[in-house]
PyMOL CGO cylinders between C-alpha atoms (Angstrom):
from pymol import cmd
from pymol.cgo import CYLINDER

trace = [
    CYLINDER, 30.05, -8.06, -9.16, 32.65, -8.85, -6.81, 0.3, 1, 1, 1, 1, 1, 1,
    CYLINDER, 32.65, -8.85, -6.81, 33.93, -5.97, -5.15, 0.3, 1, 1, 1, 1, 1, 1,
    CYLINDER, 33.93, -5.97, -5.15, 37.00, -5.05, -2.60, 0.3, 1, 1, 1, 1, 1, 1,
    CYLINDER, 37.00, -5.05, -2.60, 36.76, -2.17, -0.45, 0.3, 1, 1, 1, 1, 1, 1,
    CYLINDER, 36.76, -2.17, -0.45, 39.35, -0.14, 0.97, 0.3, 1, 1, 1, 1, 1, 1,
    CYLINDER, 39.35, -0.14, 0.97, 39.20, 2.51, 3.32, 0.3, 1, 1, 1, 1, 1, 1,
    CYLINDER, 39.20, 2.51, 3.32, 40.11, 3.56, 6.91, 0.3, 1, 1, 1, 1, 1, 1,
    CYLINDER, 40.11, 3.56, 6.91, 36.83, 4.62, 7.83, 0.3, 1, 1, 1, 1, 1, 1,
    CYLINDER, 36.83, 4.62, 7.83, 35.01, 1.69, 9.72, 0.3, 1, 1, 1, 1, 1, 1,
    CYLINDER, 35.01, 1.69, 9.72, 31.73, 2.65, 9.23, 0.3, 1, 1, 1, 1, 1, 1,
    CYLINDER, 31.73, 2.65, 9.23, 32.16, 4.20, 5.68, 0.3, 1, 1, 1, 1, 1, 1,
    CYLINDER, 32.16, 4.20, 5.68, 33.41, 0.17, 5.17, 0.3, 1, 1, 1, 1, 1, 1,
    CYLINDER, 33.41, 0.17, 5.17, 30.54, -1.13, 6.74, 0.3, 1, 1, 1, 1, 1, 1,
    CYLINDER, 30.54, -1.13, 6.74, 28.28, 1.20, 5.19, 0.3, 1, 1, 1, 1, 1, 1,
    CYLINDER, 28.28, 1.20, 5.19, 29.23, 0.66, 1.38, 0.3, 1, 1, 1, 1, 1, 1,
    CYLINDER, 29.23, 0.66, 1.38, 29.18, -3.15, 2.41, 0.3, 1, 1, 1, 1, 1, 1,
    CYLINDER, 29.18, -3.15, 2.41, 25.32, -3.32, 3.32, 0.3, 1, 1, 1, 1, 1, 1,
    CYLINDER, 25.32, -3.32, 3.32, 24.79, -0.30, -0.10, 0.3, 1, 1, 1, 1, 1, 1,
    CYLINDER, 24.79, -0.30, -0.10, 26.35, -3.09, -2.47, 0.3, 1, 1, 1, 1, 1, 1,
    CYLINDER, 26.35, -3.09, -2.47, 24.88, -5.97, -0.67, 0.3, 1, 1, 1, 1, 1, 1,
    CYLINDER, 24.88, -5.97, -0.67, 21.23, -4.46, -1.14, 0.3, 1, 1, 1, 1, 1, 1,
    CYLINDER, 21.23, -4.46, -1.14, 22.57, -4.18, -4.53, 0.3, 1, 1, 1, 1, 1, 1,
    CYLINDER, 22.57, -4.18, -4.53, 23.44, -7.60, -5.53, 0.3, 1, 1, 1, 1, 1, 1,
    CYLINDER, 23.44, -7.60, -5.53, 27.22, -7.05, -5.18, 0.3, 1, 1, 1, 1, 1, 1,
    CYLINDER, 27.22, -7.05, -5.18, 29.52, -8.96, -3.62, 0.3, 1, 1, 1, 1, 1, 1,
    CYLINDER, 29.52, -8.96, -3.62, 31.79, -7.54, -1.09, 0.3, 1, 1, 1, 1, 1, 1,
    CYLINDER, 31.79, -7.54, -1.09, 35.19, -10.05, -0.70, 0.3, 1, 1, 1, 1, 1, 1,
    CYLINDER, 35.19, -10.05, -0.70, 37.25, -7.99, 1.37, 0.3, 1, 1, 1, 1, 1, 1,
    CYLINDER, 37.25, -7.99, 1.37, 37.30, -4.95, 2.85, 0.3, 1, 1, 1, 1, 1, 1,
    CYLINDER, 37.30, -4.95, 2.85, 40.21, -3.63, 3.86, 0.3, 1, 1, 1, 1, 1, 1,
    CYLINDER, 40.21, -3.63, 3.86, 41.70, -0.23, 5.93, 0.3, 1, 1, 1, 1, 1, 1,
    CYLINDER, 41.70, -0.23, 5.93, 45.27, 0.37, 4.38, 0.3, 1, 1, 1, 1, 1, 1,
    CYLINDER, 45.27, 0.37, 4.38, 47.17, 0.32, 0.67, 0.3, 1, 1, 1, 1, 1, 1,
    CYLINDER, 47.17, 0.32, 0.67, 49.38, -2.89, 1.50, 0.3, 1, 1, 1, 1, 1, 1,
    CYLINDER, 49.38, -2.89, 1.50, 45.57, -4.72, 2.35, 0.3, 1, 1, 1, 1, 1, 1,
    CYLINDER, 45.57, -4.72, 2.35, 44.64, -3.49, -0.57, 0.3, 1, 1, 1, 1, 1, 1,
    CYLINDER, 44.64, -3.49, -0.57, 47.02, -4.72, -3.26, 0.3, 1, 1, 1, 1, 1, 1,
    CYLINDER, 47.02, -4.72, -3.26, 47.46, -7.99, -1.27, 0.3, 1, 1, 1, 1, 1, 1,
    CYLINDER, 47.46, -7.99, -1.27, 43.43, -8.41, -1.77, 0.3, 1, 1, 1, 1, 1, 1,
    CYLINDER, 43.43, -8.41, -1.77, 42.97, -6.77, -5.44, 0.3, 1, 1, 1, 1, 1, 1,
    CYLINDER, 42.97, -6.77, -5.44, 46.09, -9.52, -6.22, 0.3, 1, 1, 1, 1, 1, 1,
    CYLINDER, 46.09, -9.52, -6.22, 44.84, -12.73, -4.36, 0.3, 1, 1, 1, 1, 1, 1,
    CYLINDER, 44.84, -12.73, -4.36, 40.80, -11.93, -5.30, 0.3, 1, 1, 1, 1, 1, 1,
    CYLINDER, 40.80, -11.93, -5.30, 40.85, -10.56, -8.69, 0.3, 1, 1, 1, 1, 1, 1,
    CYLINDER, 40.85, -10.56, -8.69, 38.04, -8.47, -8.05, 0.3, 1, 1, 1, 1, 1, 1,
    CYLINDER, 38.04, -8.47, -8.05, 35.48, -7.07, -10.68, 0.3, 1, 1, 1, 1, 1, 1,
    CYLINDER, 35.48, -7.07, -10.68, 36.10, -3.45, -9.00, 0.3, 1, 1, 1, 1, 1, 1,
    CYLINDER, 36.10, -3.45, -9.00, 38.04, -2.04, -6.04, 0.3, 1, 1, 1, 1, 1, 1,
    CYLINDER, 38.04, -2.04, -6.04, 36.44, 1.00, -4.61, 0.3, 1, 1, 1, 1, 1, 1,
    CYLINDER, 36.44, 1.00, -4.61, 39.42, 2.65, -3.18, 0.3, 1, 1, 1, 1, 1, 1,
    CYLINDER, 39.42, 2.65, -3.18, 40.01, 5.54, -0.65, 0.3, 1, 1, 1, 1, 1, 1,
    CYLINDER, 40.01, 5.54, -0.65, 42.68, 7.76, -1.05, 0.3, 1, 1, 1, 1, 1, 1,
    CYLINDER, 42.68, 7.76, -1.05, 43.88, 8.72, 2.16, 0.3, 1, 1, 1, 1, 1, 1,
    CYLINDER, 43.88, 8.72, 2.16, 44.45, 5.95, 4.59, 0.3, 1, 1, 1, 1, 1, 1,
    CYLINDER, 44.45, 5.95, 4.59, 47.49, 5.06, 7.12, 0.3, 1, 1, 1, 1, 1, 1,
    CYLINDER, 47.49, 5.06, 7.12, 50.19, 5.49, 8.17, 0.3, 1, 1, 1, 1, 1, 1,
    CYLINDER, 50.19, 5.49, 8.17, 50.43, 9.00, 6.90, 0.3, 1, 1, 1, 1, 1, 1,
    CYLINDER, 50.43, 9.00, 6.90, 47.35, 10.02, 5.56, 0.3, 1, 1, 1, 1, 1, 1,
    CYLINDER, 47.35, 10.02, 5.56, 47.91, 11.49, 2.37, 0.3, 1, 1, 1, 1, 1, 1,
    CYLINDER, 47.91, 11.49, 2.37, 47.84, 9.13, -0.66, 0.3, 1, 1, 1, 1, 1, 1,
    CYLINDER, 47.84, 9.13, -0.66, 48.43, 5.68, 0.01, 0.3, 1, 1, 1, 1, 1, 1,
    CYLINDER, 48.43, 5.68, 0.01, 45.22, 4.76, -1.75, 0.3, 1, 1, 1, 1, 1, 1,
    CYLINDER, 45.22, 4.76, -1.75, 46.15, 5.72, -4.65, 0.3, 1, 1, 1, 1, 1, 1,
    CYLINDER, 46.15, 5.72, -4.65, 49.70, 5.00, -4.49, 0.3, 1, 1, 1, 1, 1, 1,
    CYLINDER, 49.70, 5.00, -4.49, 48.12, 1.36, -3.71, 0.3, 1, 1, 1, 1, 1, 1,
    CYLINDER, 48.12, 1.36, -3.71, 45.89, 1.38, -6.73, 0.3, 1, 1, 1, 1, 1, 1,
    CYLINDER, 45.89, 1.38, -6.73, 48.31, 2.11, -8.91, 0.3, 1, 1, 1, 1, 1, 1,
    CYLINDER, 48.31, 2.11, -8.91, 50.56, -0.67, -7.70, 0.3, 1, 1, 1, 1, 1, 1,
    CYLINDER, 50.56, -0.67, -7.70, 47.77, -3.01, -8.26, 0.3, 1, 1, 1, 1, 1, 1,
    CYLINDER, 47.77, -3.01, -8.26, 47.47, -1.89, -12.02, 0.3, 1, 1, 1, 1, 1, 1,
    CYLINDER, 47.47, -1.89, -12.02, 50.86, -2.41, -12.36, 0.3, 1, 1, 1, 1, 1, 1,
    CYLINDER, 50.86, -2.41, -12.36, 51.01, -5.67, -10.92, 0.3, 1, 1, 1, 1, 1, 1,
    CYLINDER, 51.01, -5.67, -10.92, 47.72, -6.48, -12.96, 0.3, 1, 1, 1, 1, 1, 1,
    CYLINDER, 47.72, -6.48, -12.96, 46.66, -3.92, -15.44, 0.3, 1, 1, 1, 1, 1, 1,
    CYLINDER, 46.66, -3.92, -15.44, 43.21, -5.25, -15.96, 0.3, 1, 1, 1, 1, 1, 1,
    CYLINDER, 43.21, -5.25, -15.96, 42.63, -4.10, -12.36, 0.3, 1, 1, 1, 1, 1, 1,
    CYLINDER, 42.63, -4.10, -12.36, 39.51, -2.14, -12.22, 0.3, 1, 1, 1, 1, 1, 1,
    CYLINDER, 39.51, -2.14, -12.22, 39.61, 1.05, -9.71, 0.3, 1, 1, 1, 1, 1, 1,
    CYLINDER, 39.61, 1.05, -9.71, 37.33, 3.36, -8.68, 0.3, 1, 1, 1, 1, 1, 1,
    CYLINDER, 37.33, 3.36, -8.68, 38.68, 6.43, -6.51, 0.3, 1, 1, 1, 1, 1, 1,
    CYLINDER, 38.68, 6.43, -6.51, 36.34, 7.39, -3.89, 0.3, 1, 1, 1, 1, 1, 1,
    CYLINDER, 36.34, 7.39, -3.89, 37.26, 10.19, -1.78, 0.3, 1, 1, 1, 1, 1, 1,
    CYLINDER, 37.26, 10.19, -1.78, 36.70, 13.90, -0.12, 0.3, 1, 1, 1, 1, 1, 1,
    CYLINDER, 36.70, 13.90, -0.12, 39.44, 15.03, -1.42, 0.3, 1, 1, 1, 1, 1, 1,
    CYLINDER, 39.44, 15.03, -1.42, 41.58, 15.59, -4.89, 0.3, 1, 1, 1, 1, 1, 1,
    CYLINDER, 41.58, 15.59, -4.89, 44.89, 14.84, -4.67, 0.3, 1, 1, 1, 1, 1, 1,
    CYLINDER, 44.89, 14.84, -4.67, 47.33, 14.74, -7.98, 0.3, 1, 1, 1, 1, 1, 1,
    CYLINDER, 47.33, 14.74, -7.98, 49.91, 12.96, -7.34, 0.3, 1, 1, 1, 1, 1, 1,
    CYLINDER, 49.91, 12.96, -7.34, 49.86, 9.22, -8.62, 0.3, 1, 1, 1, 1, 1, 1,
    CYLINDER, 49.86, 9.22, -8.62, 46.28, 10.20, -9.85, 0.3, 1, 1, 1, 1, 1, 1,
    CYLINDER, 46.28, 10.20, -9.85, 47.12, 10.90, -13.41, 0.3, 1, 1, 1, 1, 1, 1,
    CYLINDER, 47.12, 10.90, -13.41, 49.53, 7.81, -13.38, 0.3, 1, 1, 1, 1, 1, 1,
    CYLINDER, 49.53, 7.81, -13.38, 46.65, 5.46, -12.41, 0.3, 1, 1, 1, 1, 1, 1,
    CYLINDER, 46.65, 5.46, -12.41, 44.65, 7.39, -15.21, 0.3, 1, 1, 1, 1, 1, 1,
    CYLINDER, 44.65, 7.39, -15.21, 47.35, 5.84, -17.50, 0.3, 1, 1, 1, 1, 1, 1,
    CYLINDER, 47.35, 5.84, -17.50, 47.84, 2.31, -16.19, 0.3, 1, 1, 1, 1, 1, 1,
    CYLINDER, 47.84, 2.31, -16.19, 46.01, -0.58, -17.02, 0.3, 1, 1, 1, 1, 1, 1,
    CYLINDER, 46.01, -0.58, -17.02, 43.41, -1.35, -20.26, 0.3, 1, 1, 1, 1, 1, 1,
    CYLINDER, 43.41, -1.35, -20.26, 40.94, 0.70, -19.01, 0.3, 1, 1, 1, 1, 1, 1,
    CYLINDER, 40.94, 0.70, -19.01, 38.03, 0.46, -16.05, 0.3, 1, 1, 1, 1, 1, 1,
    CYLINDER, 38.03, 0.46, -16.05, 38.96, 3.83, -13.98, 0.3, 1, 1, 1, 1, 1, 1,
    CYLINDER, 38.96, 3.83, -13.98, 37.13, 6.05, -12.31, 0.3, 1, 1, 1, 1, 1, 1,
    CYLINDER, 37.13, 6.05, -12.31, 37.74, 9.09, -9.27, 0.3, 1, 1, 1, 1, 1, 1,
    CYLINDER, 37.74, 9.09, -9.27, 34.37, 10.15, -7.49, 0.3, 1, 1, 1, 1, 1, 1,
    CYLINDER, 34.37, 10.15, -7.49, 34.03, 13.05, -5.03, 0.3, 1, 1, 1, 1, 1, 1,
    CYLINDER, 34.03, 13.05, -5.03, 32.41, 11.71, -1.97, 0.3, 1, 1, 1, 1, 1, 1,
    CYLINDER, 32.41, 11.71, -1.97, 30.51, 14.95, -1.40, 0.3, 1, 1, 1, 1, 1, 1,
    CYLINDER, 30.51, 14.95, -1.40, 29.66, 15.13, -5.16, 0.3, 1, 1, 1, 1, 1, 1,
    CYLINDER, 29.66, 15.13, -5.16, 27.47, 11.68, -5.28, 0.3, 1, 1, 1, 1, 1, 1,
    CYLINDER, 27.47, 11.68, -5.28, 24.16, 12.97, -4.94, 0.3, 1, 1, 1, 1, 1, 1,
    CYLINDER, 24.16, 12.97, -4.94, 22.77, 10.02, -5.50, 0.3, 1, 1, 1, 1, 1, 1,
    CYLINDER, 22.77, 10.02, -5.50, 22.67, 6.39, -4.58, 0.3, 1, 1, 1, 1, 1, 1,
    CYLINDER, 22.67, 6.39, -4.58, 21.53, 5.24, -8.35, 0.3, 1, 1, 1, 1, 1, 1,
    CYLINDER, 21.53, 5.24, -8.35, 24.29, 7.68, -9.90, 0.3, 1, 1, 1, 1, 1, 1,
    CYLINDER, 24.29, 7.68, -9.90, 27.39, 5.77, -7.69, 0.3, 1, 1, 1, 1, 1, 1,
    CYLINDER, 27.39, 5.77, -7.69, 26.14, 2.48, -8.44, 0.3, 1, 1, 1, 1, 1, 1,
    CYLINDER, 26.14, 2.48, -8.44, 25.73, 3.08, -12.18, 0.3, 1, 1, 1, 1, 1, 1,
    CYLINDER, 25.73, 3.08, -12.18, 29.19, 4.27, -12.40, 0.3, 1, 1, 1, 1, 1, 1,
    CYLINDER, 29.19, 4.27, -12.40, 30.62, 1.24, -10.45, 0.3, 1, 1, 1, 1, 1, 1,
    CYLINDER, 30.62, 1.24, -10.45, 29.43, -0.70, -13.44, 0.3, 1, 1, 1, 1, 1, 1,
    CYLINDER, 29.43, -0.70, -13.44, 30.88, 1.53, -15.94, 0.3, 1, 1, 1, 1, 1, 1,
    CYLINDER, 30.88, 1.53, -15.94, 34.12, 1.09, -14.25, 0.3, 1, 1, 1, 1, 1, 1,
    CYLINDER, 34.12, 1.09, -14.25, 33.86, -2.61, -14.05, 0.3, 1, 1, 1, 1, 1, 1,
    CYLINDER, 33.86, -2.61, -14.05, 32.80, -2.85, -17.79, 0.3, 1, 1, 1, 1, 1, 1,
    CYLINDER, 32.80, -2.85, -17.79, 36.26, -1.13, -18.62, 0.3, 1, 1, 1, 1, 1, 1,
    CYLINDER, 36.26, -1.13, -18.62, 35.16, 2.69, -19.14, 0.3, 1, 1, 1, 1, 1, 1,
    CYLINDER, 35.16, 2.69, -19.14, 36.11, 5.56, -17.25, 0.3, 1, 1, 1, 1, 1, 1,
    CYLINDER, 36.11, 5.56, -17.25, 33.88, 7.97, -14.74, 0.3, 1, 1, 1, 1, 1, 1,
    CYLINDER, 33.88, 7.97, -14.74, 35.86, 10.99, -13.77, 0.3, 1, 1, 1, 1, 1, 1,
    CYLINDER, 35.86, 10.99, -13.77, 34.41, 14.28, -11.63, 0.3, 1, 1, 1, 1, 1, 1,
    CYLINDER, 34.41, 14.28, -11.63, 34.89, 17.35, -13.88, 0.3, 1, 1, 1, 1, 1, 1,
    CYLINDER, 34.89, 17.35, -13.88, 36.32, 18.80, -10.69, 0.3, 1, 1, 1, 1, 1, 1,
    CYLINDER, 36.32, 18.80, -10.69, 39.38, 15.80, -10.58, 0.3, 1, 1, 1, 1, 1, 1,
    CYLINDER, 39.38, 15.80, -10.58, 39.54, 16.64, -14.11, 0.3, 1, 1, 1, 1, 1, 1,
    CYLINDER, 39.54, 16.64, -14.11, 40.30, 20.23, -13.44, 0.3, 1, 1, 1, 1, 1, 1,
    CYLINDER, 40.30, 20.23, -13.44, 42.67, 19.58, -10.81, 0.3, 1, 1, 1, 1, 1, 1,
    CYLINDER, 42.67, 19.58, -10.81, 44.85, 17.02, -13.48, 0.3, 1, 1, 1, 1, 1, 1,
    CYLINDER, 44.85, 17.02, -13.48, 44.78, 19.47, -16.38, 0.3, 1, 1, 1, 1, 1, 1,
    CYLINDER, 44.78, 19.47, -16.38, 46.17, 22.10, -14.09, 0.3, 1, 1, 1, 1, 1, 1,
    CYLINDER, 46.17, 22.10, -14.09, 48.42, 19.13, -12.92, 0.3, 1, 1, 1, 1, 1, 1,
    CYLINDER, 48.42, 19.13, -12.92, 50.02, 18.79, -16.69, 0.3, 1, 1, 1, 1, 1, 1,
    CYLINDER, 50.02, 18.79, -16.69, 50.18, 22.67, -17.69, 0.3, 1, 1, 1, 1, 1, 1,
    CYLINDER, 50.18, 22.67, -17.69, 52.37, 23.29, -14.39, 0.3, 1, 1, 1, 1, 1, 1,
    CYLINDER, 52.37, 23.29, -14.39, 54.37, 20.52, -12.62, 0.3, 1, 1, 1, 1, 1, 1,
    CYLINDER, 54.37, 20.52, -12.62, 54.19, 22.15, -9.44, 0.3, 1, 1, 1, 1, 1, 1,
    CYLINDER, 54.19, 22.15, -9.44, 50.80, 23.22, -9.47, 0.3, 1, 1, 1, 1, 1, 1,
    CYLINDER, 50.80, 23.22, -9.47, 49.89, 20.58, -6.35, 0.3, 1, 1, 1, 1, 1, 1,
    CYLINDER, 49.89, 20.58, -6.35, 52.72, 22.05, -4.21, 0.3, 1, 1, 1, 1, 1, 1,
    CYLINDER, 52.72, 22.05, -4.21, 51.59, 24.28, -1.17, 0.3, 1, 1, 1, 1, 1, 1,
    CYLINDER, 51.59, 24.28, -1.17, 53.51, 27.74, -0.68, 0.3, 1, 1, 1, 1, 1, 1,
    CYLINDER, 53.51, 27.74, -0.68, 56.05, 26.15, 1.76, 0.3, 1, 1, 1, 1, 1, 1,
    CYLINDER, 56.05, 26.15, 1.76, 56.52, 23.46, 0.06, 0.3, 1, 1, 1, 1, 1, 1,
    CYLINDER, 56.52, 23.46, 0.06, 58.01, 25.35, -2.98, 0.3, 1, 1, 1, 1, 1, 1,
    CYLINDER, 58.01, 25.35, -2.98, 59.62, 27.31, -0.51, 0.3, 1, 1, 1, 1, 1, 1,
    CYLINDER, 59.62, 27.31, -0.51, 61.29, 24.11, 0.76, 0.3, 1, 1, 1, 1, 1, 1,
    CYLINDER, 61.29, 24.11, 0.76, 62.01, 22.89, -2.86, 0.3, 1, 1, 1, 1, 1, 1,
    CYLINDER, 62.01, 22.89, -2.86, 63.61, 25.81, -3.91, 0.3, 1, 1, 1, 1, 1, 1,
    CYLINDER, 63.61, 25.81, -3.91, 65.79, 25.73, -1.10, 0.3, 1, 1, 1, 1, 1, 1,
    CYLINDER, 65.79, 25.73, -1.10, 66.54, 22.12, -2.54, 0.3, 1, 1, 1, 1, 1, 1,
    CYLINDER, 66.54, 22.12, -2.54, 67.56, 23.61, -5.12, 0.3, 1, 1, 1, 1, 1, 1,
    CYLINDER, 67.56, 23.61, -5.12, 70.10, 25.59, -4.20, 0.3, 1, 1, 1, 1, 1, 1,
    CYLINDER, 70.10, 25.59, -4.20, 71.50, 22.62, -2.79, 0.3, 1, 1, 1, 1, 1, 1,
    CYLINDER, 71.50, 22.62, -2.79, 71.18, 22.97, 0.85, 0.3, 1, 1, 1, 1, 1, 1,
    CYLINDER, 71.18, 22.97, 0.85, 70.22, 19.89, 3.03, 0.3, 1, 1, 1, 1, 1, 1,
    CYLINDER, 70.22, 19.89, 3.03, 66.87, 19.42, 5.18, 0.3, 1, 1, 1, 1, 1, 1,
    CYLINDER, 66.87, 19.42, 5.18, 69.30, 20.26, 8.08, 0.3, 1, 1, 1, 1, 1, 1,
    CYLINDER, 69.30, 20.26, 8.08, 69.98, 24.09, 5.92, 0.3, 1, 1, 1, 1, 1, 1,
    CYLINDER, 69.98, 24.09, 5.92, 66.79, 24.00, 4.84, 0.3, 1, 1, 1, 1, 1, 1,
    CYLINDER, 66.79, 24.00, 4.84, 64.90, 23.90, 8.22, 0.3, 1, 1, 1, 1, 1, 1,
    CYLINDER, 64.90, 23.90, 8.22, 67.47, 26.47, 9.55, 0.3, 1, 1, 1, 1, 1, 1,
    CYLINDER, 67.47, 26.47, 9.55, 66.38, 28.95, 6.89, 0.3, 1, 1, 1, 1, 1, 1,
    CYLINDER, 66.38, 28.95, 6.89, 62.94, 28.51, 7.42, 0.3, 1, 1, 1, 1, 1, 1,
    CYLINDER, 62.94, 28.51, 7.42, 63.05, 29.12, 11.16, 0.3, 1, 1, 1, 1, 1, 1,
    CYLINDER, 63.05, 29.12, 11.16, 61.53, 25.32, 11.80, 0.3, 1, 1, 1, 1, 1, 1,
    CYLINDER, 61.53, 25.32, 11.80, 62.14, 21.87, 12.80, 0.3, 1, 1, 1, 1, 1, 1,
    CYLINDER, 62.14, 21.87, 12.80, 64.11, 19.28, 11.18, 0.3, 1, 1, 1, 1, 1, 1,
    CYLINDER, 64.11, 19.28, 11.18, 61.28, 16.95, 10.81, 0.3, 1, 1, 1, 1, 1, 1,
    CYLINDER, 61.28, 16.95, 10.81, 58.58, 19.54, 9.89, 0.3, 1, 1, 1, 1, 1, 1,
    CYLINDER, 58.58, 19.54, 9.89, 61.22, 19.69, 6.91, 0.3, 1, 1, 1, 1, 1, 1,
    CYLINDER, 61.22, 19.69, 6.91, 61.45, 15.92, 6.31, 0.3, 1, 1, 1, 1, 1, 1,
    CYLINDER, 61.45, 15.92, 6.31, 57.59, 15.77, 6.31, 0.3, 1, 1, 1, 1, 1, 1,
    CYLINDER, 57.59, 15.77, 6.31, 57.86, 18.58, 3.64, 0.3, 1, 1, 1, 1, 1, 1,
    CYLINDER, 57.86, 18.58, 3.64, 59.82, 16.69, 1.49, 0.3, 1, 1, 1, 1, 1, 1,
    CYLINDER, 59.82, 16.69, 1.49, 58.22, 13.73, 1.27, 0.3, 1, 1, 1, 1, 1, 1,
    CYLINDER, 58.22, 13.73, 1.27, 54.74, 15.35, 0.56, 0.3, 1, 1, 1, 1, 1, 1,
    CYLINDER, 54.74, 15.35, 0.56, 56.82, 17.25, -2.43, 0.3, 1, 1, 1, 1, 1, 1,
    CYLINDER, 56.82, 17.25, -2.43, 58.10, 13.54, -3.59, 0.3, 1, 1, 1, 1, 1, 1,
    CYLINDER, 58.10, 13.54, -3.59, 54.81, 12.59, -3.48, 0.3, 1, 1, 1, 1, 1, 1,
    CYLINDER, 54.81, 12.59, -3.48, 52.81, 15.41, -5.42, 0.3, 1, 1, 1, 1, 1, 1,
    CYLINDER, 52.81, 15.41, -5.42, 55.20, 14.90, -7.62, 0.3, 1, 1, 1, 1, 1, 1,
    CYLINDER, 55.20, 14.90, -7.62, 54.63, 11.20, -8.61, 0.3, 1, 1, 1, 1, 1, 1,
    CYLINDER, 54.63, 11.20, -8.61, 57.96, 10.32, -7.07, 0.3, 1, 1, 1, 1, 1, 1,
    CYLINDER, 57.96, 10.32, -7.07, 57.86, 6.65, -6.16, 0.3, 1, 1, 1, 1, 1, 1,
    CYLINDER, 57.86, 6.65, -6.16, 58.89, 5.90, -2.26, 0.3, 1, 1, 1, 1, 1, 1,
    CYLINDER, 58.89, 5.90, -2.26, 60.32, 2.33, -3.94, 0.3, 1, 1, 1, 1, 1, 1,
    CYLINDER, 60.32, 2.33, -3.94, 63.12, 4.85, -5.56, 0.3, 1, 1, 1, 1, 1, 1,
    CYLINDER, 63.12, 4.85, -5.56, 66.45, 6.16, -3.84, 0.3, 1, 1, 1, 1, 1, 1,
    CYLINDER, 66.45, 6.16, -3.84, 66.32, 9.13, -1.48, 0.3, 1, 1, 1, 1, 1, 1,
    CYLINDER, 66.32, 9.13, -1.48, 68.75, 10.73, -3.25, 0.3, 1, 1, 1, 1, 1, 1,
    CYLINDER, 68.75, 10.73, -3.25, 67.47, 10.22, -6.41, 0.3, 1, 1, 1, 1, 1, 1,
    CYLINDER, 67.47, 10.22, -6.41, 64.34, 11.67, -5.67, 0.3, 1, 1, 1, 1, 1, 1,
    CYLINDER, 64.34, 11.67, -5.67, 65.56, 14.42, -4.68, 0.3, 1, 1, 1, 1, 1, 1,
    CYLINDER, 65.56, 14.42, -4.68, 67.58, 15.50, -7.84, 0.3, 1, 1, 1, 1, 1, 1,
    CYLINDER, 67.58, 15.50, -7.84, 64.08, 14.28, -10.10, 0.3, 1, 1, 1, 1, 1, 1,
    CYLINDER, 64.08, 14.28, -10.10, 62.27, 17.14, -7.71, 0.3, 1, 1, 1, 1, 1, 1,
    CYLINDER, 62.27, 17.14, -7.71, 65.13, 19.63, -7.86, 0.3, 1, 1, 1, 1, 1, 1,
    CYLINDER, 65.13, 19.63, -7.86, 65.39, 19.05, -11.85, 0.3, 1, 1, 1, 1, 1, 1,
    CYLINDER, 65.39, 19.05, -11.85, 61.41, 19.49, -12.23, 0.3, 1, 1, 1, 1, 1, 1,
    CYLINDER, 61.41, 19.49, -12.23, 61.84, 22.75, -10.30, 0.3, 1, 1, 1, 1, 1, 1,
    CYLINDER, 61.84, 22.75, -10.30, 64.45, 24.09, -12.53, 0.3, 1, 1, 1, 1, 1, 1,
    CYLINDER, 64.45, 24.09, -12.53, 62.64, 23.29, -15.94, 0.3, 1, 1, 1, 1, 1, 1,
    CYLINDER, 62.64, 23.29, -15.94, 59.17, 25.09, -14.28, 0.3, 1, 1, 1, 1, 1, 1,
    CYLINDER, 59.17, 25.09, -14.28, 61.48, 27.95, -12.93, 0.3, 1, 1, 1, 1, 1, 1,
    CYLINDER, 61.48, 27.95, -12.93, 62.72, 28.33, -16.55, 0.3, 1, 1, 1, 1, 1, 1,
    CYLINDER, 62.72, 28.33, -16.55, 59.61, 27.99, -18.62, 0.3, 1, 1, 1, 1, 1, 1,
    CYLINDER, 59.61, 27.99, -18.62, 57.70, 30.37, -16.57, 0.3, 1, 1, 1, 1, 1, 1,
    CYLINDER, 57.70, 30.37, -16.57, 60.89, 33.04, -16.80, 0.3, 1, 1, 1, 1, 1, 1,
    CYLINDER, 60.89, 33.04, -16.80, 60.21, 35.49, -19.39, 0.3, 1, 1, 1, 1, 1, 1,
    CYLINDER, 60.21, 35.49, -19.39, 62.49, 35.88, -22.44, 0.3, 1, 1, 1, 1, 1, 1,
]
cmd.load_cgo(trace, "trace")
């Protein structure tokens, strides 16, 4: 197969490199950062990109935000999420992009070397290899919009809510302006919120998702 790699992790790169080399693979880019990513899933047309999900600048979930613009762009991309960590957001949307060929491994989960590679074909051949622990995480996801949201950051969307600005919002919360800004766009982002959209608009989309939780978890 021909294979792109993306993650920020020299030596992870280097190491899956020489893993799918010894296994007849071929590695045709490998890459540290989303826009690398999409510009080498778009310009190769890889059998599989084995993707990372957190990676630069900020270290949250431009992997995935990158895979799923590369499904977009070509749906019969074929992406396998390999990371430490679960994160929602965007993770359900890749689930439902594309014709198939998906997968999200647990880099602590793999136990072993045979299981990985046998799922990168899977992937490649258009199926779908998912940890039961992502799965739990995404079915949690769906019952409760805000399930992915941290303590403060509900705090800091309900604020939102009531209509106060990050300037209001940090003062009520005793912190900084940009501690609040950071806040805000880690909500956008659990929440699938594209970074391509309007500030603004975001905003409301959060505020209004907030609202209908609010109300369906409010008895009577």
């Amino acid at each position: 197969m021909r294979i792109v790699v993306a993650d920020d992790s020299v030596l992870l790169r280097e190491g899956l490199q020489l893993l799918l080399a010894e296994a007849g693979h071929e590695v045709v880019a490998a890459v540290g950062d989303g826009p690398a990513l999409v510009d080498a899933v778009l310009e190769q047309r890889p059998d599989l990109a084995i993707v990372d999900v957190r990676m630069p600048p900020s270290h949250t979930d431009e992997g995935l935000r990158a895979a799923v613009a590369c499904r977009r762009a070509w749906p019969q991309a074929r992406v396998l999420v390999l990371s430490q960590y679960v994160v929602a957001s965007y993770a359900d949307e890749l689930l439902a992009t594309g014709e198939g060929g998906v997968g999200y491994l647990l880099k602590d989960r793999v136990s072993e070397v045979r299981e990985f590679l046998d799922a990168l074909v899977t992937v490649a051949d258009g199926g779908a290899v998912l940890d039961p622990v992502v799965v739990k995480h995404l079915m949690g996801r769906q019952r409760d919009p805000l399930a992915a949201l941290t303590p403060r950051e509900r705090e800091v969307l309900a604020l939102m809510a009531e209509g106060r600005s990050n300037a209001a919002v940090a003062e009520a919360l005793v912190v900084s302006l940009a501690a609040v800004e950071k806040h805000t766009q880690r909500i956008f982002a659990k929440l699938g919120l594209s970074p391509d959209d309007d500030q603004s608009h975001r905003r409301v989309v959060a505020v209004v998702r907030f609202l209908r939780a609010d109300q369906a978890q409010s008895p009577g």
